[in-house]
Residue, then its C-alpha position, 0 to 999 in steps of 0.5 A: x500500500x503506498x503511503x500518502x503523498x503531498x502535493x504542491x504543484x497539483x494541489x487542488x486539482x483533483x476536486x476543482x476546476x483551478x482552470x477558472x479564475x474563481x475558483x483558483x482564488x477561492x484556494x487562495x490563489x494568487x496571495x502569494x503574488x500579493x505577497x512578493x510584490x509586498x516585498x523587494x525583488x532581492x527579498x524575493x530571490x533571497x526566499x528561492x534561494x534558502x528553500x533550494x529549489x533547483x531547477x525541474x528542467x533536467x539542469x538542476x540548476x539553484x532557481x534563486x540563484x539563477x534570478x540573481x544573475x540578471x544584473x539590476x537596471x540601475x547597473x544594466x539600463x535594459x528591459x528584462x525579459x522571462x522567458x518559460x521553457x514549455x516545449x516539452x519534447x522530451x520522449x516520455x515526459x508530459x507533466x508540464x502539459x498537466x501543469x498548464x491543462x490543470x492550474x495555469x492559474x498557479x503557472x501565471x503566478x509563478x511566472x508573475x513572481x518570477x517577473x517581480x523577482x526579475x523587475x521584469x514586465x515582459x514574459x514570453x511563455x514558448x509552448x510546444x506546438x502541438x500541446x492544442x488543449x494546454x494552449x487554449x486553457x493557458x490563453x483562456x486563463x489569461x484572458x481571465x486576468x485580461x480586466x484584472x490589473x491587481x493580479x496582472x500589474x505592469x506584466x505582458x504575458x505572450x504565449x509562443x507557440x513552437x513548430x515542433x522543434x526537439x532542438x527547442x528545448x535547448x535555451x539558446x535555441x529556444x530564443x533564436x525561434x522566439x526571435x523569428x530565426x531558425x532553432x540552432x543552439x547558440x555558443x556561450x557565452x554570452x550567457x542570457x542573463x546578460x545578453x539573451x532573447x533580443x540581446x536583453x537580459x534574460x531569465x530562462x525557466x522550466x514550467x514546473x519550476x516556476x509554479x513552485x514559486x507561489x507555494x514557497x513564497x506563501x508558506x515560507x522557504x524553511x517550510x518547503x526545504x522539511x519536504x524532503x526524504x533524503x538529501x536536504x539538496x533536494x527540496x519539496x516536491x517533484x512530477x514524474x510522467x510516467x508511460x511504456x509496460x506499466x499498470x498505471x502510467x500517468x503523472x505523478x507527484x511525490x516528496x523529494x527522495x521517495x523510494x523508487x521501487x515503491x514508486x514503480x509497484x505500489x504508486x503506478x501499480x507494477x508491471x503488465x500481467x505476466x511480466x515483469x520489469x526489465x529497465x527504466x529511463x527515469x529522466x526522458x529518453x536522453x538519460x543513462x538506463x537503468x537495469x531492476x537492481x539499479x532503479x529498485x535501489x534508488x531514491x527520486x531525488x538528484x543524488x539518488x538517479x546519480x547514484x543509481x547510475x542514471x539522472x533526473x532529468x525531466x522525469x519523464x519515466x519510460x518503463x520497459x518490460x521483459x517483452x520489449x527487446x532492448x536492442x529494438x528500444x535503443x534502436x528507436x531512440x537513436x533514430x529520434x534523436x538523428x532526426x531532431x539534430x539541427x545538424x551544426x556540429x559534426x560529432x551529432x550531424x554524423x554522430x546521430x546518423x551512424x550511430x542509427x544505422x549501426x544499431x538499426x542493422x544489429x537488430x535486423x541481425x546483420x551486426x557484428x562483434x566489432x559494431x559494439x566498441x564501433x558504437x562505444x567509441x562513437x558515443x566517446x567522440x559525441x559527449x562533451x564536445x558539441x554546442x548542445x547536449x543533444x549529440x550527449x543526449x543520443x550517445x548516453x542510453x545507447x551507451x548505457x544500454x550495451x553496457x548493462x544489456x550487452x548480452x541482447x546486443x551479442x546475441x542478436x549478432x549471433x543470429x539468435x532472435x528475440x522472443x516477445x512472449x518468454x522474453x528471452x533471445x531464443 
């Protein structure tokens, strides 16, 4: 029986429709505003910094202090801008998507707070294009505060829609399409917060990051740094999407440090009838695997994925079962990723596609012995040295992968094939 959990982010949601105005207010919402704007912007920051809130994007940068990079008008004469990542094209994560379907009013005045926190009066959320009923509940709740300038201040809020770009999700590559150009990364620095989205200082954050803001504001940072299992680094609460061989996929929102294994079987009930679990990505595709023992033994939490051997990262949890052939798995993520690259940097323009076409001719059975360490020494050649993470991002679970289930790789090499219903390369 999995024990009671917390909510924060979607507190409320289950028993109001906090998509109306009235309703979100009837909760107490948008007190928090009212109480940052009682207070100075420094006052503000210094708050998100104490509770050590870190960035739900897959940085897992400190939120306090990343506003406290933007340099203070009177020093830097120049309008501020915020800038929310909403574009969300990770593989397997979905959870801003319930944020902004659910509470957009608390996602507004997070980024309002955020926009005090900055003295920012322009904020410009980029949301994926293909996120339609997120997008009209988000524009429908602003035109709720169309009338209401005690909530809305000085603030101008443009909701961007993208045109379905993973490359977007990078930061730099998210303001080169937000200013009109084609989405290719950028080279740092210069860093946004001094030259970013129009040359102007610019604060860049997650969705999910962002509406934790009101509820830290209102209650008090101490208050949130208690909501913690494990390390006191990783503070308040966390949502996972949650898809692939499970019983119960779906977005979930848990404490900082909660069991991974209690999270698999109790919360999202196990695996399918007559299977049982095999790997898990825990963070969106782009991050290491994890086989059972690893993902069993772990804490939901920044150390805890680390120590697991994988990462956080969006926490999008793709589930794998002992029906799924792992080389095919892989296989399918590899070939998202050459597609997505915007090609600039030669290690993920060729990195990408090689890497595809080798693991596409294992898994018709045309491999070879040496295409394993052809593959290894590729997702060398593609890590750390590229504009983006994205050639990183393609070279991680492939390598993970052959590392801790290289005798699927072998196997299939050696003309032996997978079966779906024993699980087992026959």
């Amino acid at each position: 029986m999995a024990r009671d959990v917390q909510k924060i982010v979607l507190r409320g949601a289950d028993d109001h429709d906090l998509t109306k105005l009235a309703e979100y207010e009837a909760l107490g919402g948008y007190k928090a505003l009212a109480k940052a704007r009682a207070m100075t912007p420094e006052q503000v920051t210094d708050e998100l910094i104490t509770s050590e809130l870190r960035g739900r994007g897959g940085a897992f940068f400190p939120t306090g202090r990343k506003w406290s990079f933007v340099p203070p008008k009177d020093k830097l004469p120049k309008p501020h801008y915020l800038v929310v990542n909403a574009d969300e094209s990770e593989p397997g994560s979905f959870k801003d998507n319930e944020i902004m379907a659910r509470v957009p009013h608390r996602f507004i005045e997070g980024c309002l707070i955020t926009a005090h926190a900055i003295d920012s009066e322009h904020v410009f959320v980029y949301i994926r294009g293909e996120y339609s009923g997120p997008y009209e509940i988000l524009v429908g709740a602003l035109e709720e505060l169309r009338n209401r300038t005690d909530i809305r201040g000085d603030v101008t809020i443009v909701v961007h829609r993208g045109a379905g770009a993973y490359i977007c999700g990078e930061e730099t590559a998210l303001m080169e399409s937000l200013e009109g150009r084609r989405g290719n990364p950028r080279i740092k620095p210069p860093f946004p917060a001094v030259s970013g989205v129009f040359g102007m200082p610019t604060t860049i954050n997650n969705v999910e990051t962002l509406i934790a803001a009101a509820p830290i504001l209102l209650n008090g940072a101490e208050w949130y740094k208690k909501m913690s299992l494990s390390s006191p680094k990783s503070t308040g609460t966390k949502l996972y999407s949650v898809c692939g061989n499970v019983q119960r996929p779906g977005t979930y929102e848990v404490v900082m440090g909660f069991p991974f294994k209690e999270f698999l079987y109790d919360l999202c009930g196990g695996p399918l009838h007559g299977r049982k679990f095999k790997a898990v990505i825990p963070g969106g595709a782009s991050v290491p695997i994890q086989n059972m023992e690893e993902a069993e033994a772990t804490l939901m939490d920044y150390e805890g994925f680390v120590a697991g051997g994988s990462m956080l990262g969006s926490g999008g949890v793709i589930v794998i079962d002992d029906a799924q052939p792992m080389v095919t798995v892989i296989a399918r993520l590899a070939r998202f990723f050459a597609h997505e690259s915007c090609g600039q940097c030669t290690q993920c323009r060729e990195g990408t596609a090689w890497t595809t076409k080798i693991l596409e001719r294992i898994r018709d059975g045309e491999g070879t012995v040496e295409d394993l360490d052809t593959l290894l020494d590729i997702g060398e050649q593609m890590t750390g040295k590229t504009i983006c993470v994205l050639s990183d991002s393609c070279a991680v679970p492939v390598v993970s992968g052959i590392k801790k289930f290289r005798g699927e790789f072998e196997a299939l090499i050696q003309g032996k094939r997978f079966h779906p219903v024993t699980a087992a390369v026959a």
